[in-house]
C-alpha positions as CSV (number, residue, x, y, z in Angstrom):
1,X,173.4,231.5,207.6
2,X,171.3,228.2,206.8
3,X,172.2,227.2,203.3
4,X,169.8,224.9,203.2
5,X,166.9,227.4,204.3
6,X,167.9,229.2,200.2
7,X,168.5,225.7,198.7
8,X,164.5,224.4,199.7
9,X,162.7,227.6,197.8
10,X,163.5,226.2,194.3
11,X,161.1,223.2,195.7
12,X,158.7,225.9,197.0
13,X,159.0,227.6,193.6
14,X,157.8,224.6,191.7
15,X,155.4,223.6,193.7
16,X,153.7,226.5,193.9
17,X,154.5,227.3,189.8
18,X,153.9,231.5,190.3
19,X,153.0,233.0,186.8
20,X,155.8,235.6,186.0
21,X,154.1,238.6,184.0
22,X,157.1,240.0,182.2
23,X,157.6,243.8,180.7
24,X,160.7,243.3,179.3
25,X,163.8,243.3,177.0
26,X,162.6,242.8,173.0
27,X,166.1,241.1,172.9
28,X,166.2,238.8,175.1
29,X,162.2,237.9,174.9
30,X,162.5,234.1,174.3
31,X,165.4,233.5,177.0
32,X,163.3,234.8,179.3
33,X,160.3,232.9,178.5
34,X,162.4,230.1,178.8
35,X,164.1,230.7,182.2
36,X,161.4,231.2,183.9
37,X,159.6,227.9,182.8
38,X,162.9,226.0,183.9
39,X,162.7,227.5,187.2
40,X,159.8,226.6,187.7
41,X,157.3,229.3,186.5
42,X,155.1,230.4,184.3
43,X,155.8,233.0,181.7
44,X,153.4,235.5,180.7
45,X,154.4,238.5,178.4
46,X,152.0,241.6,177.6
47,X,153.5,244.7,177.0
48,X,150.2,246.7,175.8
49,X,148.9,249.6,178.1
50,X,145.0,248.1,177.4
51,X,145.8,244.4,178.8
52,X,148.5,244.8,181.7
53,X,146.7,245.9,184.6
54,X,144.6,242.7,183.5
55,X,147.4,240.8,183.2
56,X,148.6,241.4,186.4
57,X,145.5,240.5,188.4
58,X,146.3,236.6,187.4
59,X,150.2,237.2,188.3
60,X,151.9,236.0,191.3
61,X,155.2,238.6,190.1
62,X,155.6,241.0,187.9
63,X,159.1,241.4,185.9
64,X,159.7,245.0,184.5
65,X,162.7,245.1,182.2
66,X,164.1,248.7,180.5
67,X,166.3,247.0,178.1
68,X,164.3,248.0,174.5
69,X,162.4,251.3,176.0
70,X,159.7,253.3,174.6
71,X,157.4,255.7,176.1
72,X,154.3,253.9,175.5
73,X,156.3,250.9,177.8
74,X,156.9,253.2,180.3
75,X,153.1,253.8,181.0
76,X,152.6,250.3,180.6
77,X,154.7,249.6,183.1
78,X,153.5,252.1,185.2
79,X,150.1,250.4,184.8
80,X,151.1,247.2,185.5
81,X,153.3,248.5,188.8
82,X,150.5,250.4,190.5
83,X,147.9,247.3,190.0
84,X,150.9,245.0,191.1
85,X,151.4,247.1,194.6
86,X,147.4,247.3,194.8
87,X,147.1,243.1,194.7
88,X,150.2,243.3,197.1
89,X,152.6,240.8,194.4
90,X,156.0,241.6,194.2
91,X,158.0,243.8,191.7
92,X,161.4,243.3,190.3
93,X,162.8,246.1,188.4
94,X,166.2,245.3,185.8
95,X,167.2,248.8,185.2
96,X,168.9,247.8,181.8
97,X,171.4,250.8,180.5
98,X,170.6,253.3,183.3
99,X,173.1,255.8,182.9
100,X,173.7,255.3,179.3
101,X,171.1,258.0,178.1
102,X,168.8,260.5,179.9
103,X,165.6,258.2,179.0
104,X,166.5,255.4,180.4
105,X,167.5,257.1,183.3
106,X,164.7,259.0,183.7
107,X,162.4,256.5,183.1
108,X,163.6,253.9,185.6
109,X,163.4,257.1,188.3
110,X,160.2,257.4,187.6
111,X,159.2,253.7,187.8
112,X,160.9,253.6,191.7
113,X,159.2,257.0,192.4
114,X,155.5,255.6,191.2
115,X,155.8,252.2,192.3
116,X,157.0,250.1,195.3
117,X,159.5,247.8,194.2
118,X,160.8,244.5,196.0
119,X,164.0,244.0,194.1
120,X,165.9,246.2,192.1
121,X,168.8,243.9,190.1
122,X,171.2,245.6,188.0
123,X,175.1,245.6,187.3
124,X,177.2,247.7,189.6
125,X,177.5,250.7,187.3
126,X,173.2,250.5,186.9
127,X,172.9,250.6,190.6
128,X,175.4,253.3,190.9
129,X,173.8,255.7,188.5
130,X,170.3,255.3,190.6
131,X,172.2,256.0,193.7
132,X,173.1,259.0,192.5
133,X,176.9,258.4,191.9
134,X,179.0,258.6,188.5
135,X,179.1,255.7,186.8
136,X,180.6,254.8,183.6
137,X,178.0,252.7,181.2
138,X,178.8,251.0,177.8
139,X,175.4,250.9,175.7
140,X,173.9,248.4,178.2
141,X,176.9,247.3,179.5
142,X,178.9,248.3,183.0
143,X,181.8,250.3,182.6
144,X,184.2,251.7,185.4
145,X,182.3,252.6,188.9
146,X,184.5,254.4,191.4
147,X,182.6,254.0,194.7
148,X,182.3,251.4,197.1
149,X,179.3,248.6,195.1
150,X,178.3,247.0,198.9
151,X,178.3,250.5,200.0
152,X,175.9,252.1,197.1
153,X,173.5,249.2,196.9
154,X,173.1,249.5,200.8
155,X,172.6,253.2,200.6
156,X,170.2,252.6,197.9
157,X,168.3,249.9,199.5
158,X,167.4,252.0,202.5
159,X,166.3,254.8,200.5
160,X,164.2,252.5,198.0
161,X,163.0,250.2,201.0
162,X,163.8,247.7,198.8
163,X,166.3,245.2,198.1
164,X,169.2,245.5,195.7
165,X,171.2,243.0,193.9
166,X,174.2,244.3,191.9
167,X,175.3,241.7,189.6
168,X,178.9,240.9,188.8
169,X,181.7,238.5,189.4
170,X,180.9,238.3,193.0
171,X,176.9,239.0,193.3
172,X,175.6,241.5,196.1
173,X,172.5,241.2,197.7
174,X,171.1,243.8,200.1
175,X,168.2,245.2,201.7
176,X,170.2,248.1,203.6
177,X,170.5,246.2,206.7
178,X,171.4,242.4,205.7
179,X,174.2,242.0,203.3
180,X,175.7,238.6,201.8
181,X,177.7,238.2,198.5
182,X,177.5,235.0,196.0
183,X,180.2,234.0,194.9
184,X,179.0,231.3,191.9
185,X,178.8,231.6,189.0
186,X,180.9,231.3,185.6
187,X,183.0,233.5,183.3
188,X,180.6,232.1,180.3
189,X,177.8,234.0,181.3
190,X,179.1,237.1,180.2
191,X,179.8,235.2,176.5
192,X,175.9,235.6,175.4
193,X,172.9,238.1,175.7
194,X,170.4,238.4,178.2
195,X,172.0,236.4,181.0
196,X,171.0,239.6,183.0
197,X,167.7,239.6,182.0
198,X,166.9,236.1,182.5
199,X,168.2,236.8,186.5
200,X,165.1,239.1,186.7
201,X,162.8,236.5,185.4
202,X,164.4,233.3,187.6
203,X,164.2,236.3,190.8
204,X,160.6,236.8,189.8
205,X,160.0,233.2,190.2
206,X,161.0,233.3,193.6
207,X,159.5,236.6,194.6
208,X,155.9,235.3,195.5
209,X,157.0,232.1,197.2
210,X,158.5,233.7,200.4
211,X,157.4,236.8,202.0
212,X,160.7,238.3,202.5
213,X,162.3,239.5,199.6
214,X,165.8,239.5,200.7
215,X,166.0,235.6,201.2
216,X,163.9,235.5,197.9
217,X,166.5,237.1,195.9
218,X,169.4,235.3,197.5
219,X,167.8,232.0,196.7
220,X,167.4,233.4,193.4
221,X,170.5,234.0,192.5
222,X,172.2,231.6,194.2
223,X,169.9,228.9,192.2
224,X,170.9,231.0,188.5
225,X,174.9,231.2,189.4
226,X,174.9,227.7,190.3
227,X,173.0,226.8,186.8
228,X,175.6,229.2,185.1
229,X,178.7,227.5,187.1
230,X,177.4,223.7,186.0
231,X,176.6,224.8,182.4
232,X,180.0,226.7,181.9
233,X,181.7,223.4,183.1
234,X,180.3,221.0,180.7
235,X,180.1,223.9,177.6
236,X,183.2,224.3,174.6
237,X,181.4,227.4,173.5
238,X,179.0,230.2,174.4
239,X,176.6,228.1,171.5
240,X,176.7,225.1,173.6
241,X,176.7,227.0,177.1
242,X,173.1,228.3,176.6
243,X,171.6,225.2,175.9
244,X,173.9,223.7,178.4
245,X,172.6,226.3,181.0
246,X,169.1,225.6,180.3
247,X,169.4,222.1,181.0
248,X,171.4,222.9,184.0
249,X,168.6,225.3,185.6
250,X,166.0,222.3,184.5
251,X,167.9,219.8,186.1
252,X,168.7,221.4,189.4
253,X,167.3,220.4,193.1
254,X,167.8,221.6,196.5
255,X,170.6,219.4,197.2
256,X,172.6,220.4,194.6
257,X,172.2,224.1,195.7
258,X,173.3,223.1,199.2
259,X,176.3,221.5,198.1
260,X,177.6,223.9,195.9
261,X,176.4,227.5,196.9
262,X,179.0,230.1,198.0
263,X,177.1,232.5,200.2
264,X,178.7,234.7,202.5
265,X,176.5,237.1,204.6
266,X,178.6,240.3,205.3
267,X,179.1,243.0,208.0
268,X,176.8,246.1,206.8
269,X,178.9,249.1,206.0
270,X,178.4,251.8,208.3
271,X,176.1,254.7,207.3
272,X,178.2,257.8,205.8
Protein backbone atom coordinates (compact mmCIF):
# COMPACT_ATOMS: atom_id res chain seq x y z
CA UNK A 1 0.00 0.00 0.00
CA UNK A 2 1.75 3.46 -0.92
CA UNK A 3 1.25 5.73 2.04
CA UNK A 4 2.43 8.35 0.36
CA UNK A 5 -0.11 7.95 -2.75
CA UNK A 6 -3.09 8.93 0.53
CA UNK A 7 -0.67 11.48 2.10
CA UNK A 8 -0.37 13.77 -1.45
CA UNK A 9 -4.45 14.22 -1.85
CA UNK A 10 -4.62 16.74 1.01
CA UNK A 11 -2.20 18.84 -1.48
CA UNK A 12 -4.57 17.91 -4.37
CA UNK A 13 -7.48 19.00 -2.08
CA UNK A 14 -6.14 22.46 -1.64
CA UNK A 15 -5.17 23.06 -4.64
CA UNK A 16 -8.04 22.31 -6.29
CA UNK A 17 -10.26 24.01 -3.16
CA UNK A 18 -13.84 21.75 -4.11
CA UNK A 19 -16.88 23.61 -2.68
CA UNK A 20 -18.60 21.14 -0.19
CA UNK A 21 -22.48 21.74 -0.39
CA UNK A 22 -23.53 20.46 2.99
CA UNK A 23 -27.34 19.05 4.04
CA UNK A 24 -26.52 18.45 7.40
CA UNK A 25 -26.65 18.22 11.30
CA UNK A 26 -28.38 21.67 12.85
CA UNK A 27 -25.95 20.74 15.75
CA UNK A 28 -23.00 20.55 14.55
CA UNK A 29 -23.55 23.34 11.61
CA UNK A 30 -20.56 25.66 12.44
CA UNK A 31 -17.89 22.65 13.06
CA UNK A 32 -18.59 21.65 9.88
CA UNK A 33 -18.37 24.90 8.19
CA UNK A 34 -15.19 25.08 9.79
CA UNK A 35 -13.65 21.66 8.93
CA UNK A 36 -14.12 21.75 5.75
CA UNK A 37 -12.45 25.25 5.26
CA UNK A 38 -9.26 23.78 7.14
CA UNK A 39 -9.11 21.00 4.82
CA UNK A 40 -9.03 22.81 2.32
CA UNK A 41 -12.65 23.42 0.96
CA UNK A 42 -15.23 25.48 0.66
CA UNK A 43 -18.34 25.35 2.67
CA UNK A 44 -21.69 25.91 1.29
CA UNK A 45 -24.84 25.19 3.43
CA UNK A 46 -28.59 25.31 1.80
CA UNK A 47 -30.95 23.13 3.21
CA UNK A 48 -34.27 24.69 1.28
CA UNK A 49 -36.02 22.43 -1.34
CA UNK A 50 -36.28 25.84 -3.78
CA UNK A 51 -32.28 26.42 -3.85
CA UNK A 52 -30.48 22.92 -3.64
CA UNK A 53 -30.63 21.53 -6.98
CA UNK A 54 -29.13 25.13 -7.64
CA UNK A 55 -26.76 24.75 -5.22
CA UNK A 56 -25.52 21.74 -6.30
CA UNK A 57 -24.78 22.70 -9.92
CA UNK A 58 -21.69 25.02 -8.44
CA UNK A 59 -20.64 22.02 -6.08
CA UNK A 60 -17.74 19.71 -6.56
CA UNK A 61 -19.46 17.33 -3.45
CA UNK A 62 -22.28 17.11 -1.87
CA UNK A 63 -22.51 16.31 2.09
CA UNK A 64 -25.93 14.86 3.21
CA UNK A 65 -26.15 14.53 7.01
CA UNK A 66 -29.47 12.93 8.98
CA UNK A 67 -28.49 14.16 12.24
CA UNK A 68 -31.51 16.96 12.96
CA UNK A 69 -34.25 15.32 10.34
CA UNK A 70 -37.34 16.60 8.99
CA UNK A 71 -39.43 15.63 6.16
CA UNK A 72 -39.09 18.71 4.23
CA UNK A 73 -34.96 17.79 4.53
CA UNK A 74 -35.57 14.61 3.27
CA UNK A 75 -36.87 15.95 -0.12
CA UNK A 76 -34.32 18.42 -0.10
CA UNK A 77 -31.90 15.99 0.02
CA UNK A 78 -33.48 14.02 -2.39
CA UNK A 79 -33.29 17.02 -4.71
CA UNK A 80 -30.00 17.76 -4.16
CA UNK A 81 -28.93 13.83 -4.65
CA UNK A 82 -30.55 13.27 -7.96
CA UNK A 83 -29.04 16.72 -9.47
CA UNK A 84 -25.70 15.55 -7.70
CA UNK A 85 -25.70 12.01 -9.69
CA UNK A 86 -27.03 13.95 -12.95
CA UNK A 87 -23.64 16.47 -12.88
CA UNK A 88 -21.80 13.12 -11.96
CA UNK A 89 -20.08 14.82 -8.27
CA UNK A 90 -19.83 12.67 -5.52
CA UNK A 91 -22.22 11.97 -2.57
CA UNK A 92 -21.37 11.20 0.98
CA UNK A 93 -24.18 10.11 3.09
CA UNK A 94 -23.63 10.26 7.45
CA UNK A 95 -26.45 8.19 8.37
CA UNK A 96 -26.65 9.88 11.87
CA UNK A 97 -29.03 7.71 14.43
CA UNK A 98 -30.11 5.03 11.98
CA UNK A 99 -31.58 2.49 14.00
CA UNK A 100 -32.61 4.70 16.78
CA UNK A 101 -36.21 5.54 15.33
CA UNK A 102 -38.21 4.29 12.28
CA UNK A 103 -37.66 7.84 10.46
CA UNK A 104 -34.41 7.96 10.51
CA UNK A 105 -34.20 4.71 9.32
CA UNK A 106 -36.49 4.97 6.87
CA UNK A 107 -35.38 7.99 5.53
CA UNK A 108 -31.74 7.16 5.05
CA UNK A 109 -33.15 3.80 3.00
CA UNK A 110 -34.74 5.91 0.92
CA UNK A 111 -31.92 8.33 0.22
CA UNK A 112 -29.49 4.94 -0.87
CA UNK A 113 -32.56 3.63 -2.87
CA UNK A 114 -33.08 7.23 -4.80
CA UNK A 115 -29.66 8.23 -5.13
CA UNK A 116 -26.21 6.76 -5.93
CA UNK A 117 -23.98 7.34 -3.16
CA UNK A 118 -19.97 7.29 -3.20
CA UNK A 119 -19.44 6.96 0.54
CA UNK A 120 -21.59 5.93 3.15
CA UNK A 121 -19.69 6.89 6.78
CA UNK A 122 -21.37 5.91 9.86
CA UNK A 123 -20.42 4.24 13.33
CA UNK A 124 -20.54 0.45 13.36
CA UNK A 125 -23.98 0.08 14.93
CA UNK A 126 -25.35 2.84 11.86
CA UNK A 127 -23.76 0.60 9.27
CA UNK A 128 -25.15 -2.45 10.82
CA UNK A 129 -28.69 -1.34 10.99
CA UNK A 130 -28.53 -0.49 6.96
CA UNK A 131 -27.13 -3.82 6.43
CA UNK A 132 -29.91 -5.21 7.79
CA UNK A 133 -28.49 -6.63 11.08
CA UNK A 134 -29.60 -5.76 14.88
CA UNK A 135 -27.94 -3.20 16.19
CA UNK A 136 -28.15 -1.51 19.42
CA UNK A 137 -28.25 2.55 18.98
CA UNK A 138 -28.15 5.21 21.88
CA UNK A 139 -30.07 8.45 20.54
CA UNK A 140 -27.26 9.13 17.98
CA UNK A 141 -24.78 7.20 19.51
CA UNK A 142 -23.51 3.31 18.87
CA UNK A 143 -24.48 0.89 21.22
CA UNK A 144 -23.59 -2.99 21.25
CA UNK A 145 -23.34 -4.65 17.49
CA UNK A 146 -23.08 -8.45 17.48
CA UNK A 147 -21.77 -9.20 13.94
CA UNK A 148 -18.69 -9.12 12.40
CA UNK A 149 -18.13 -4.71 11.44
CA UNK A 150 -15.41 -5.63 8.41
CA UNK A 151 -17.84 -8.21 7.45
CA UNK A 152 -21.24 -5.94 7.32
CA UNK A 153 -19.61 -2.96 5.83
CA UNK A 154 -18.26 -5.30 2.98
CA UNK A 155 -21.56 -6.86 2.57
CA UNK A 156 -23.01 -3.51 2.46
CA UNK A 157 -20.62 -2.03 0.15
CA UNK A 158 -21.34 -4.55 -2.61
CA UNK A 159 -24.84 -4.23 -2.32
CA UNK A 160 -24.68 -0.24 -2.27
CA UNK A 161 -21.88 -0.16 -4.95
CA UNK A 162 -20.50 2.09 -2.86
CA UNK A 163 -17.87 2.49 -0.27
CA UNK A 164 -18.43 2.27 3.43
CA UNK A 165 -16.52 3.60 6.26
CA UNK A 166 -17.55 2.51 9.79
CA UNK A 167 -16.04 4.76 12.25
CA UNK A 168 -14.65 3.74 15.61
CA UNK A 169 -11.56 3.06 17.47
CA UNK A 170 -10.02 1.36 14.64
CA UNK A 171 -11.68 3.01 11.34
CA UNK A 172 -12.89 0.57 8.41
CA UNK A 173 -12.83 1.51 4.94
CA UNK A 174 -14.36 -0.71 2.25
CA UNK A 175 -15.79 -0.82 -1.11
CA UNK A 176 -16.69 -4.71 -0.88
CA UNK A 177 -13.58 -5.76 -2.48
CA UNK A 178 -10.60 -3.60 -0.93
CA UNK A 179 -10.47 -3.44 2.69
CA UNK A 180 -7.91 -1.45 4.98
CA UNK A 181 -8.43 -0.28 8.65
CA UNK A 182 -6.85 3.13 10.26
CA UNK A 183 -5.71 2.95 13.13
CA UNK A 184 -5.16 6.90 14.19
CA UNK A 185 -6.81 8.72 15.90
CA UNK A 186 -7.40 9.79 19.70
CA UNK A 187 -9.71 8.95 22.65
CA UNK A 188 -10.63 12.89 22.77
CA UNK A 189 -12.58 12.77 19.85
CA UNK A 190 -15.26 11.04 21.42
CA UNK A 191 -15.18 14.05 24.38
CA UNK A 192 -17.12 16.65 22.05
CA UNK A 193 -20.12 16.79 19.43
CA UNK A 194 -19.97 16.46 15.85
CA UNK A 195 -16.49 14.89 15.45
CA UNK A 196 -18.59 12.45 13.24
CA UNK A 197 -20.08 14.95 11.27
CA UNK A 198 -17.16 16.91 10.61
CA UNK A 199 -15.54 13.38 9.01
CA UNK A 200 -18.32 13.71 6.34
CA UNK A 201 -17.49 17.13 5.58
CA UNK A 202 -13.29 16.61 5.58
CA UNK A 203 -14.41 13.10 3.21
CA UNK A 204 -16.44 15.46 1.01
CA UNK A 205 -13.39 17.54 0.53
CA UNK A 206 -11.58 14.76 -0.85
CA UNK A 207 -14.44 13.14 -2.89
CA UNK A 208 -14.03 15.27 -6.10
CA UNK A 209 -10.23 15.33 -6.20
CA UNK A 210 -9.67 11.65 -7.05
CA UNK A 211 -11.88 9.51 -9.15
CA UNK A 212 -11.91 6.59 -6.96
CA UNK A 213 -13.71 6.90 -3.95
CA UNK A 214 -12.15 4.26 -2.03
CA UNK A 215 -8.59 5.91 -1.96
CA UNK A 216 -10.64 9.18 -1.45
CA UNK A 217 -12.10 8.12 1.71
CA UNK A 218 -8.97 6.47 3.06
CA UNK A 219 -7.07 9.73 2.57
CA UNK A 220 -9.86 11.27 4.21
CA UNK A 221 -9.82 9.78 7.19
CA UNK A 222 -6.51 9.05 7.49
CA UNK A 223 -5.84 13.10 7.21
CA UNK A 224 -8.96 13.71 10.13
CA UNK A 225 -7.45 10.82 12.67
CA UNK A 226 -4.14 12.21 12.29
CA UNK A 227 -5.60 15.91 13.06
CA UNK A 228 -7.52 14.18 16.06
CA UNK A 229 -4.30 12.17 17.23
CA UNK A 230 -2.04 15.65 17.17
CA UNK A 231 -4.81 17.73 18.76
CA UNK A 232 -5.49 15.11 21.60
CA UNK A 233 -1.69 15.22 22.30
CA UNK A 234 -1.21 18.84 22.89
CA UNK A 235 -5.07 19.27 24.55
CA UNK A 236 -5.79 19.28 28.85
CA UNK A 237 -9.50 19.27 27.98
CA UNK A 238 -12.15 18.48 25.38
CA UNK A 239 -12.47 22.82 25.46
CA UNK A 240 -8.91 23.02 24.41
CA UNK A 241 -8.99 19.82 22.10
CA UNK A 242 -11.43 21.42 19.59
CA UNK A 243 -9.52 24.38 18.98
CA UNK A 244 -6.48 22.40 19.28
CA UNK A 245 -7.84 20.04 16.45
CA UNK A 246 -8.71 22.82 14.28
CA UNK A 247 -5.33 24.10 14.19
CA UNK A 248 -4.11 20.68 13.84
CA UNK A 249 -6.25 19.93 10.53
CA UNK A 250 -5.02 23.69 9.40
CA UNK A 251 -1.60 22.95 10.00
CA UNK A 252 -1.20 19.61 8.46
CA UNK A 253 0.91 18.61 5.08
CA UNK A 254 1.52 15.52 3.22
CA UNK A 255 4.63 14.72 5.04
CA UNK A 256 3.23 14.70 8.24
CA UNK A 257 0.51 12.23 7.00
CA UNK A 258 3.25 9.91 5.66
CA UNK A 259 4.97 9.85 8.77
CA UNK A 260 2.36 9.14 11.07
CA UNK A 261 -0.52 7.27 9.23
CA UNK A 262 -1.44 3.66 10.43
CA UNK A 263 -3.03 2.07 7.39
CA UNK A 264 -3.39 -1.43 7.10
CA UNK A 265 -5.09 -2.83 3.93
CA UNK A 266 -6.84 -6.24 4.98
CA UNK A 267 -7.66 -9.66 3.44
CA UNK A 268 -11.54 -9.29 2.32
CA UNK A 269 -13.76 -11.58 4.20
CA UNK A 270 -15.12 -14.23 2.22
CA UNK A 271 -18.69 -13.87 0.94
CA UNK A 272 -21.33 -15.77 3.32
Amino acid sequence: MDILQFAQLLNRVREMRPLVHHITNAVTINDCANITLHTGGAPVMAHAPEEVEEMVGLASSLVLNIGTLTSSQVEAMLLAGKQANHRGIPVVVDPVGAGATRFRTESVRRILEEVQVAILKGNAAEIATLAGERAEVRGVDAGEVAVDPIQTAETLARQLNSVVVVTGKTDIITDGTRTACIDNGHPMMGCITGTGCMGASVLGCFAPVVDDPWVAAVAAVTAYTIAGEIGGEQADGPGSFKWRFFDAMAGLNAEMIAEKAKIRQVAPSPNP
